[in-house]
N, C-alpha and C positions, 0 to 999 in steps of 0.2 A: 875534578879530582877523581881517580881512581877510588873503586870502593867497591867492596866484596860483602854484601848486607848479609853478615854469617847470622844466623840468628830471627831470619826473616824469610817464612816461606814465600818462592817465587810467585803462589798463586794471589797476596796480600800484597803486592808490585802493583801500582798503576802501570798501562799500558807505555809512559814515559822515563818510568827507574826502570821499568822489564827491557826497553830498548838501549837503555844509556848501560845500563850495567851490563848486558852482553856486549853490546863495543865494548865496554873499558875491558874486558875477560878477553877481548881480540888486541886491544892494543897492550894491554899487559907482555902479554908473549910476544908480540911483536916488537915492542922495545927492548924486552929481552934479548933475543936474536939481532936484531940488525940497529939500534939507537947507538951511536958513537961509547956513549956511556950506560950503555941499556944494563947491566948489572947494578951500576951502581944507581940507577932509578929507583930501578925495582925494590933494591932491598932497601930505599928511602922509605917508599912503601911497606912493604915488609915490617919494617922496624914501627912502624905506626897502628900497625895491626888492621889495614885499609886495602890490605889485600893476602889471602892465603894460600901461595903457593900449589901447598898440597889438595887445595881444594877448589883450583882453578877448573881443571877437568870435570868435575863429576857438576859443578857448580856452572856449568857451561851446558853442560848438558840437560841439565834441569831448566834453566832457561829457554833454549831452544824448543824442550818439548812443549814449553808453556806460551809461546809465542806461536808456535804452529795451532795450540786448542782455541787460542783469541783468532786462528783465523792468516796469522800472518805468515807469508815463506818465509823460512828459513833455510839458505841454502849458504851459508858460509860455517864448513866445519872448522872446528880450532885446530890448529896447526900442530904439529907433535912439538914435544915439550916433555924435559924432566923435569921434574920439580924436585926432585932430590939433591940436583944442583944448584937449585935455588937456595935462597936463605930461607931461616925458619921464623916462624913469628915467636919473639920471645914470650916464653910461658906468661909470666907476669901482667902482657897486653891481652892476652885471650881472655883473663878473669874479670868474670860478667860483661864480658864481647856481645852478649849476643841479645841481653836487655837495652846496653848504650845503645845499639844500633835499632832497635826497635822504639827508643825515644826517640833517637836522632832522627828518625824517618818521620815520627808521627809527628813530630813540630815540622819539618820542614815541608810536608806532601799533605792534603787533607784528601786525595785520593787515594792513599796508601792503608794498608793495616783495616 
């Protein structure tokens, strides 16, 4: 499942969420662009609050830097991408986004947090 752990600094990622979430930040955009139905993916997504557009980029990027300090290449930049075309996460989903995602993590990972 796609998922954008808003609310969860990269550097509290075991080295398995730091790798699965920058893929899903690559196949985000990528289903975007070229999935048959890649809009309407996405904002399946979107609307769940399991990915935030607007914060794919800078969210990729932070990733990346934190994967190079554990050591590992990174040599796959994100693709360009508006995200102002994207959908928006409806406000409603963002409140206290960024606690649920810090439970959800801490039960599912005992490497994480």
């Amino acid at each position: 499942m796609t998922r954008l752990w808003v609310g969860v600094d990269v550097e509290e990622l075991c080295d398995d969420h730091l790798l699965g979430e920058h893929s899903e930040m690559h196949q985000e955009v990528g289903t975007w662009h070229r999935h048959p139905y890649g809009e309407a993916v996405v904002a399946g997504h979107v609307e769940k609050a399991q990915v935030v557009p607007a914060l794919i980029r800078e969210r990729h990027d932070e990733l990346a830097a934190e994967l190079e300090a554990r050591g590992f290449n990174h040599g796959s930049p994100l693709e360009e991408f508006d995200p102002d075309v994207m959908p928006d996460v409806p406000q409603e989903r963002m409140n206290g986004i960024h606690e649920a995602n810090r439970d959800r993590l801490a039960r599912r990972c005992d490497d994480c947090l």
